[in-house]
Every structure is written in structure tokens, then in C-alpha cells.
C-alpha positions in Angstrom: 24.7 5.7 148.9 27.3 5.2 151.6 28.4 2.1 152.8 29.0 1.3 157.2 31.7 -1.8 157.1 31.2 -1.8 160.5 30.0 -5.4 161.9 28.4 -5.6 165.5 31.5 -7.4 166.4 33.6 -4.6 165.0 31.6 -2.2 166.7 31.8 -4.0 170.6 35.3 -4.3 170.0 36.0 -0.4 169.8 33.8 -0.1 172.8 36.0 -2.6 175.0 39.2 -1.2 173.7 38.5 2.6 175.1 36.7 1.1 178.1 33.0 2.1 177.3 30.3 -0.4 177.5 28.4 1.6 175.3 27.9 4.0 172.4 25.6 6.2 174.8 28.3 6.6 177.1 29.9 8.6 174.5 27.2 11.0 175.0 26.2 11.3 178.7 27.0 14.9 178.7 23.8 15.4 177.0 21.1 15.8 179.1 18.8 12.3 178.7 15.7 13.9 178.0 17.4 15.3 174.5 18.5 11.9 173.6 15.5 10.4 173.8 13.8 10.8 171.0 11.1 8.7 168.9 11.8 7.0 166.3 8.8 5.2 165.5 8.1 7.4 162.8 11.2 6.4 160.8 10.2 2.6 158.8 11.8 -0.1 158.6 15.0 -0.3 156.5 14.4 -1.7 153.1 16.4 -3.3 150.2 18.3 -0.3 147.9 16.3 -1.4 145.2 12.9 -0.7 147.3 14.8 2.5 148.4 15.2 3.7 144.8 11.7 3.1 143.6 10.2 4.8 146.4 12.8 7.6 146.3 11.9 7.9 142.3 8.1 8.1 143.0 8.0 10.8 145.6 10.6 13.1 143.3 7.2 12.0 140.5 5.5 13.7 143.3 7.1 17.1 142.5 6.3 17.5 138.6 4.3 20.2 137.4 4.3 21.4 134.0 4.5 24.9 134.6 5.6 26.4 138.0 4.7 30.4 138.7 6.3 30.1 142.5 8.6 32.3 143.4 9.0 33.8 147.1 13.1 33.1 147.7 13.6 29.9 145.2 13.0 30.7 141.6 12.9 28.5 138.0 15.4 29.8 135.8 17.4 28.0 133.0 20.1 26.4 133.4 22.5 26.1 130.8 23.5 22.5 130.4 27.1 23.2 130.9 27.0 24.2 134.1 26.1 21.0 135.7 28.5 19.2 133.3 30.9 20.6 134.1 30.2 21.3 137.7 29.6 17.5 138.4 33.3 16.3 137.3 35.3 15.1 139.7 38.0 17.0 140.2 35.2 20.1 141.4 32.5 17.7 142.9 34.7 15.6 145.2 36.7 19.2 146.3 36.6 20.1 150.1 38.2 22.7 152.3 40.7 24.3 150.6 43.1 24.6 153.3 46.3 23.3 151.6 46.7 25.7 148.3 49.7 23.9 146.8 46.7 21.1 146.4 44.0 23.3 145.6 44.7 25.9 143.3 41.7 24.8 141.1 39.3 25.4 143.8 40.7 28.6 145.1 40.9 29.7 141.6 37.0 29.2 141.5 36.3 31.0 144.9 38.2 34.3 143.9 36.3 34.4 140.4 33.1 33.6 142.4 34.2 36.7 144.6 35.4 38.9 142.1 31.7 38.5 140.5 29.8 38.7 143.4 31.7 42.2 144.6 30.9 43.6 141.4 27.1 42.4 140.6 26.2 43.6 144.6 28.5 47.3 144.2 30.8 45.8 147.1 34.5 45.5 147.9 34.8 42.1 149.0 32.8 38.9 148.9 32.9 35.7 151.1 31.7 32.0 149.7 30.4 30.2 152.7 26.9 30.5 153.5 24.4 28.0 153.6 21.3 30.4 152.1 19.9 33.4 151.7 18.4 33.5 155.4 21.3 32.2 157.2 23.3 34.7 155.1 21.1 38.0 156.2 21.3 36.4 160.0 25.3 36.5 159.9 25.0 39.6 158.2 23.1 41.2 161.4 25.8 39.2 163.3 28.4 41.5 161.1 26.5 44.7 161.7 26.3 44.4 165.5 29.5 43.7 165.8 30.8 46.5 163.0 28.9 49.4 164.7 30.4 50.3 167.1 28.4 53.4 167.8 25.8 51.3 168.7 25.1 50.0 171.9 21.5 48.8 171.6 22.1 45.6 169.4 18.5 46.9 167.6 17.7 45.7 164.4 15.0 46.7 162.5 13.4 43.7 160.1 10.7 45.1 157.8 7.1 43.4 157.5 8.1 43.2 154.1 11.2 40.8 154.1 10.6 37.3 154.0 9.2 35.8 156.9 11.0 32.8 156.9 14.2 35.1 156.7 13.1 37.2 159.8 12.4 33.6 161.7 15.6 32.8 161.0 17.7 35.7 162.0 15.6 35.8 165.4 16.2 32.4 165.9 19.7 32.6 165.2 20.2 36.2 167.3 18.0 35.0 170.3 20.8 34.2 172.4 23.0 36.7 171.5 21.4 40.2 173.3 19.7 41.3 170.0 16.5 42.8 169.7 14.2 42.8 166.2 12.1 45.0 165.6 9.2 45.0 163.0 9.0 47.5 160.5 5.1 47.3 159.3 4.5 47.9 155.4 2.2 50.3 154.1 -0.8 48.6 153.2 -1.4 50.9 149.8 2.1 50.3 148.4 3.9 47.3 149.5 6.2 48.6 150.5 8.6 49.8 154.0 5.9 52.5 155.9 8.4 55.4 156.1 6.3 57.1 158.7 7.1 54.3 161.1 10.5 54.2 160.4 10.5 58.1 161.2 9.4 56.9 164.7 12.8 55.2 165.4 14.8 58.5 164.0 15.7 59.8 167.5 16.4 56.0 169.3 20.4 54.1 168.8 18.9 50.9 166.0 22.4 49.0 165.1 21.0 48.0 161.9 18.3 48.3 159.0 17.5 45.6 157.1 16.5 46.8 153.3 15.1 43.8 151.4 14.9 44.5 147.3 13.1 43.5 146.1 10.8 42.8 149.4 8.3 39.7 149.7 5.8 41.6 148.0 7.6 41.4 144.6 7.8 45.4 145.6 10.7 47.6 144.5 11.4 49.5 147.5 12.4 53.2 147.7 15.9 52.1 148.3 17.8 55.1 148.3 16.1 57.2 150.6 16.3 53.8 152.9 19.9 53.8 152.3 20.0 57.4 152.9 18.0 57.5 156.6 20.3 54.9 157.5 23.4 57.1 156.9 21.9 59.7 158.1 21.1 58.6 162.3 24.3 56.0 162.3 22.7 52.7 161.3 24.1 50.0 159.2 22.3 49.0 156.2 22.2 45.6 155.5 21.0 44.8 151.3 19.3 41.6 151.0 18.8 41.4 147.3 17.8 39.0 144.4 21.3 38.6 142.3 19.4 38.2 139.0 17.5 41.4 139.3 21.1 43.1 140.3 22.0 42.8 136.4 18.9 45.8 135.8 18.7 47.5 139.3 21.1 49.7 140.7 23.5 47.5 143.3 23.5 47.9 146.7 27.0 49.9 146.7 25.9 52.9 145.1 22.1 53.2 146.8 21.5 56.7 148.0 24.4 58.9 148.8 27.2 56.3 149.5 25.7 52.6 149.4 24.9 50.3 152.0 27.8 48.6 153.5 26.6 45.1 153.4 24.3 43.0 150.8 23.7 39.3 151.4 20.5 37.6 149.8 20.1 33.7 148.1 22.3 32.3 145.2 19.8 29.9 144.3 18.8 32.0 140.8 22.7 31.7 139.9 22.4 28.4 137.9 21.2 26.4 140.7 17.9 23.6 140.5 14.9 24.1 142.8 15.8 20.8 143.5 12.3 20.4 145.9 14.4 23.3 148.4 18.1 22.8 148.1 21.0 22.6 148.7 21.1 26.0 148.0 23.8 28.8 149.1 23.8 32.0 150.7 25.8 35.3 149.5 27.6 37.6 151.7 29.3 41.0 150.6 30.9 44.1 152.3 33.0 47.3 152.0 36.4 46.7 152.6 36.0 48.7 155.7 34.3 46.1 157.2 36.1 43.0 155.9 37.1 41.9 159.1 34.1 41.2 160.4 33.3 39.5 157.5 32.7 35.4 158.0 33.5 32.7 155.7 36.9 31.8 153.7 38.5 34.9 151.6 40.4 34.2 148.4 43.1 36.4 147.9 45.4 36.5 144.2 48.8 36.3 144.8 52.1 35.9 143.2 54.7 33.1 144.5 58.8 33.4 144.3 58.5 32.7 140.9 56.3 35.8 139.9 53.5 32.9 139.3 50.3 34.2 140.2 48.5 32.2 142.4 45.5 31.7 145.3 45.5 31.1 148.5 43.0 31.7 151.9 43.6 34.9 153.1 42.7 37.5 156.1 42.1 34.6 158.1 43.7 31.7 159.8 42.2 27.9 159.6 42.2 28.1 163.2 39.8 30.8 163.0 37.1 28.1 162.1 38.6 25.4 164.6 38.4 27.6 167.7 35.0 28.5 168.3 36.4 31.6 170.7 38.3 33.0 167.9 36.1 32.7 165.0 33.8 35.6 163.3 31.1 32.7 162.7 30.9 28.9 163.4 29.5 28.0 159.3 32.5 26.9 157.9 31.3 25.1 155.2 31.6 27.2 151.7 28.9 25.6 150.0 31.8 24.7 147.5 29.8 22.8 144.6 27.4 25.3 144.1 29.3 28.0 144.2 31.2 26.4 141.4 28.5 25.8 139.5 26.9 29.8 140.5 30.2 30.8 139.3 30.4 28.6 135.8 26.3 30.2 135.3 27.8 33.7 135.7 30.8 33.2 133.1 28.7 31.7 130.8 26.0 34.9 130.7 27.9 37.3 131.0 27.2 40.6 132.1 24.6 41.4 129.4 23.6 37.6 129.8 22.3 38.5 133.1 20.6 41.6 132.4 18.6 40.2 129.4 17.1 37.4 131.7 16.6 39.8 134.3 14.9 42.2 131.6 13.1 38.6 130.5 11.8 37.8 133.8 10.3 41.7 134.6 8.7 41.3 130.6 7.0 37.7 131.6 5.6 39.5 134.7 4.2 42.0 132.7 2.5 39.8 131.1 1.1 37.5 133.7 -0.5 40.7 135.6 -1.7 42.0 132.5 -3.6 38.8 131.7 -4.6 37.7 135.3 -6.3 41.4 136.0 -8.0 40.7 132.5 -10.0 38.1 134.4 -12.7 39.4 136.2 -12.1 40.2 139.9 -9.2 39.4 140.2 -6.8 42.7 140.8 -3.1 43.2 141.3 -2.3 44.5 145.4 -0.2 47.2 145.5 0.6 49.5 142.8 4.5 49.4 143.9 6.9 48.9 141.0 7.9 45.6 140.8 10.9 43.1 139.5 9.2 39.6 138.4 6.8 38.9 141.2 3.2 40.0 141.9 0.7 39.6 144.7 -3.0 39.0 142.9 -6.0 39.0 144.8 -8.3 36.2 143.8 -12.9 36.7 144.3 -12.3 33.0 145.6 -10.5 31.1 147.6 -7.3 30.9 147.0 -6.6 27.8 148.8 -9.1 26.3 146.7 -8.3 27.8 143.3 -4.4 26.8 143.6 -5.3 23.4 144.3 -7.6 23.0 141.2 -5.2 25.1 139.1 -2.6 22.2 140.7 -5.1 19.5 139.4 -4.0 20.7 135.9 -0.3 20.7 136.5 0.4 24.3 137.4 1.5 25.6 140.7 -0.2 28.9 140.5 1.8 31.1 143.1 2.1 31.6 147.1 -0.6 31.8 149.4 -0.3 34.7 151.6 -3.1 34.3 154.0 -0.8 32.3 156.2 2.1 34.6 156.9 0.1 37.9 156.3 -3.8 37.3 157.4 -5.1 41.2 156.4 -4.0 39.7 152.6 -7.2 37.0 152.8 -7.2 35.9 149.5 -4.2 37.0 148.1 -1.2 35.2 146.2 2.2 35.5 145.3 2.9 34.5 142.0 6.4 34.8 140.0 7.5 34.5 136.0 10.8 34.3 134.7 12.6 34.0 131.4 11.2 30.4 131.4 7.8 30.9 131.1 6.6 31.7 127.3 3.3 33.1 126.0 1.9 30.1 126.0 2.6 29.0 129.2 1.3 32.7 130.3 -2.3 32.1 128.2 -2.5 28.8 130.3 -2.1 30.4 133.1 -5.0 32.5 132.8 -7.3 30.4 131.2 -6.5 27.7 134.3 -6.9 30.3 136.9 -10.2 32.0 135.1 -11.7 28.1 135.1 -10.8 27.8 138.8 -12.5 31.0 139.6 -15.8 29.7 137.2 -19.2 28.9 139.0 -18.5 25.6 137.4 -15.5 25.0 138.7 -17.2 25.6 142.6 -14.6 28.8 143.3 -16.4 31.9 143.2 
């Protein structure tokens, strides 16, 4: 844990040398009532030995034997030499690579992470520094806007269907920037984007349509003739995808008749823990056409004097991040551990790798429908093809059933009565390659015993 050397003494005699009486007065340009803030709900400090135990039993807190979650952060196996190799020092103790003499091995890492990236999403170019998957589509709206230029409106329309917590995000994000979102409502049979309400925005200027695949739902959306409306009345697609399911579905670069310009999504399936939310890290890709308005570091391959190849930062200057003016986006970080640990995941799959976990995960999720809709009453929502996530409706409720089904160590799935209140009842669950038969059987025979008059569901 870090380690403050700093004494009172030291800390007064700082103050006195620059002439401040206090650390507050370091801050006054912030208004007062944003300083003061309560604290009371922060304890006392405590020993590091009291700080360990207590840290170890609330992780205890987040063990379940079998988890069916899904929703934008998903179980998958990690092989162990990712993290192995990941976690050595030389790639967990790496920063900015500004200086390339000194950072070959990290630059090295970034344009293999890119090179991949282009070429599981169908794009040209790739960037490495977002945080997630949310913040990623909201820079990727960012990009659009300022990409089409056709465009005056700054309209961008965010389908029902996308993760709510991502449409939160980009609105919070574009709120002070002059863009408007617009919902795009589902169709309530299907799943999936309502194509007679995006017919109603044919003749108006939208910027941008946002084309999530597959969406919240677990829904495989009609993605090419998406693609193809979007092309069609001068509006920039934007992909937000799931990279594992890339490996069986067609990428983003080749939907309809000439791709989408821009994919982003969440890395987190690319080797990375749930790790009880993160950190996790966002991916961003584009046509070369629009590579300028691209944020993030770019690694480009080089050769030096010597006809050595080599890597360096390229297309934009460090000062590009320093001066807020100049700079295509103020995240700067480039998530560099787990992209080096994303990056290690991919090389050590493969390209048929991937596609037989993705093929695993869609099989598992066969499976779990199949023998969830053999319990009475409960039914599977929309018909829509899917990838590895399904939304069941439960004859109880579903509050109730996941917490039994929690009782016996399984975290059953999503509620989606919360974000979506016509889907009373209704939950989102997810398999991948991890879950077995077994583990599927015990699903069922958890979530039919929930549901039982005995257990108190039905």
C-alpha cells in the first residue's frame, strides 16, 4: 500500500516556504461549497493488519460458485499465463510511453494490441486508451460529431436496446457539449432496434447511429440493414460490440454494403477478471479515413537508420494530451496493464482460439434456455437470435427467486425490472465456455426450487 513520509512538521514547512498558511489555500479557486464535503461516513484509520482482514472478508463477500451474470462484464477463462506474465515487472510498473528509445517493449505491445483489434472489429486503425466500454462509445460519439461534417444537428440516436448504463454515460459525458440523444425504442416482439421508428428520423440531419451487437437483450440485431440506413441518409455508424462474439459474427467493417466506420465496445472478455467491476478497458477502432479524429496514443512500426524496425507514438504529439485546447480527448491514460494482458489472451487463442469459445459460449446458452423454458412458466422474451445471453421471464418474483437461487451460491442473472419496468419479472442471464452441464442442471434445478410453492415464489 503506499507509504506518505510526510511528517506534520514536514508538511508546515512546505506551507511557510511558498507563503501559504494552509493546504486549502491551494484550492480557493474552488467554490467552498464543493470542498465541503462529509466525511463522517469514512471510519477511522486502522492498523494494516486490521486493513487486510477486513479487505479479505468483504472480497469472501463476492464468492459464488457459479455466476450466470452477464450484461457488459462477463466470466471467461483465463489462461494462467496471462497474468503471469502480465504481472512481471518490466510490463506492470510500465507508464506513458513517451520516450521510445526506453520503451520499445511497451510500444511493441500497443501495436500488436492494435494490429488485433483492427482486424477482430473489420477496422483500419485501433487506439489503446480507454477506460471502458461506456466511456469508449461516449468518445466514440465525440469522434462522430466531430468526423461528420455534413452534420450540423450534433443528433445522436441511442437505441432502447443498448446498455443503459452506456447511454447514461455518453449523455453525461455529451451534456455540455451541444449534443442531443435521442431514444430509439425496441420492438417489444423481438428485442430488438424498432425499424419503424428509426424510419421516422429518415428525412431529419441525426450525426450519428449507435448500433449495439449484440444489444442488452442478448439480441442479434439486423445489423446490416442498420449499417445500410445509416449510409444511406448520411449518418455515422458507431459499432459497439462484444470482442469475443467478433470471432463468429461478421465484424463491424464489412456490415451492410461498406461497414460502419467506427466500433468501440468493452475489453473486459479479453483475458481480464471481473474483479467485483474493474479495472477494466475500453476499445476504440476506425477507418483510416477518420483516424484523425481518433483519441488515444497510436503505435506506428517503423524502421531506424539502421533498417531496425522499431515503434514509436505516432499521428500525434505528447502535447496533444498536455494542452487541453489541442487535444482530440482529455483520457490519456491507455489502460496499459490490461491491454497487455488483453493482448497476451489474444496471442495465446489465436484466431480459431477465439471462435471456439465464442462458438462455446452461444452452445452453453443453448443449453441454459433449453433447460430454463423446460421449467414450467418460465419462457424465453423475444425470439431474436441471440449470442450467449437470454432474457427469461420468471411466474415469480424475480427479485425474490435470485436471492434464494443466491442462498445456494448462484447468481442467477440480471434483473430487468429496474431499467426496463414493461419487463416485470424478467431476467438477464449469460453462459460462457465456463459453465459445464453440470453447472447448467444446477441451474435449473436451483431456479425450478425457487419458483416451488415450497420455496414461497410462485
Amino acid at each position: 500500500m503506499p507509504f506518505i513520509p510526510h511528517t506534520t512538521e514536514d508538511t508546515e514547512q512546505m506551507l511557510r516556504t511558498i507563503g501559504i498558511a494552509a493546504i486549502d489555500d491551494l484550492f480557493d479557486e474552488i467554490p467552498a461549497a464543493l470542498r465541503q464535503i462529509d466525511l463522517g461516513a469514512i471510519p477511522d484509520a486502522i492498523s494494516e493488519q486490521e486493513l487486510t482482514r477486513f479487505m479479505r472478508r468483504r472480497a469472501a463477500r463476492d464468492e459464488l460458485d457459479l455466476c450466470f451474470l452477464g450484461a457488459g462484464a462477463y466470466e471467461h477463462h483465463v489462461p494462467a499465463a496471462v497474468w503471469e506474465l502480465a504481472t512481471r515487472g518490466e510490463y506492470y510498473t510500465a507508464y506513458t510511453p513517451y520516450q521510445a528509445e526506453a520503451s520499445q517493449g511497451t510500444l511493441q505491445v500497443i501495436y500488436e494490441y492494435q494490429t488485433m483489434m483492427a482486424s477482430l472489429t473489420g477496422e483500419d486503425v485501433s487506439n489503446a486508451s480507454l477506460y471502458d466500454g461506456a466511456s469508449a462509445l461516449a468518445e466514440a460519439v465525440l469522434m462522430a460529431v466531430r468526423a461528420n461534417r455534413q452534420s450540423k444537428s450534433k443528433t445522436i440516436l441511442l437505441p432502447e436496446g443498448l446498455n443503459p448504463l452506456y447511454a447514461d454515460t455518453v449523455r453525461t459525458i455529451t451534456a455540455s457539449q451541444g449534443i442531443s440523444c435521442l431514444s430509439l425504442p425496441y420492438d417489444s416482439s423481438s428485442g430488438r432496434i424498432d425499424t419503424a421508428a428509426l424510419e421516422q428520423h429518415a428525412a431529419e440531419d441525426i450525426t450519428a447511429l449507435v448500433i449495439p451487437q449484440p444489444n442488452v437483450f442478448g439480441a442479434l440485431e439486423d445489423v446490416d440493414a442498420l449499417a445500410d440506413w445509416a449510409l444511406d441518409h448520411g449518418v455515422t455508424g458507431i459499432a459497439v460490440v462484444n470482442p469475443i462474439s467478433l470471432a463468429l459474427l461478421e465484424p463491424p467493417g464489412q456490415w451492410g454494403r461498406s461497414g460502419v466506420p467506427i466500433a468501440c465496445g468493452e475489453g473486459q472478455p479479453l483475458g481480464i477478471p471481473l474483479s467485483s467491476g474493474g479495472p477494466y478497458f475500453g476499445f476504440l477502432t476506425c477507418r483510416k479515413s477518420h483516424v484523425r479524429q481518433l483519441p488515444g496514443r497510436l503505435v506506428g512500426r517503423t524502421l531506424d537508420l539502421d533498417g531496425r524496425p522499431g515503434f514509436t507514438l505516432t499521428l500525434q504529439a505528447r502535447e496533444q494530451h498536455i494542452r487541453r485546447s489541442r487535444a482530440t480527448s482529455n483520457i490519456c491514460t491507455n489502460q496499459g496493464l490490461m491491454v497487455t494482458a488483453a493482448t497476451i489472451h489474444m496471442s495465446l487463442l489465436g484466431p480459431e482460439g477465439l471462435r471456439r469459445v465464442a462458438l462455446t459460449c452461444h452452445q452453453r446458452a443453448q443449453a441454459l434456455l433449453k433447460a430454463a423454458t423446460s421449467i414450467p412458466g418460465v419462457e424465453a422474451v423475444f425470439p431474436a437470435p441471440y449470442f450467449h445471453e437470454v432474457v427469461l421471464r420468471l411466474p415469480g418474483d424475480a427479485g425474490r427467486v435470485l436471492a434464494r437461487m443466491a442462498e445456494s451460491g448462484i447468481a442467477a442473472g440480471l434483473p430487468l425490472e429496474p431499467w426496463y419496468p414493461e419487463l416485470e419479472n424478467c431476467v438477464l442471464a449469460c453462459a460462457t465456455e465456463t459453465k459445464t452441464e453440470d453447472d447448467i442442471a444446477r441451474y435449473a434445478e436451483s431456479l425450478e426450487a425457487a419458483l416451488s410453492p415450497a420455496g414461497g415464489m410462485r
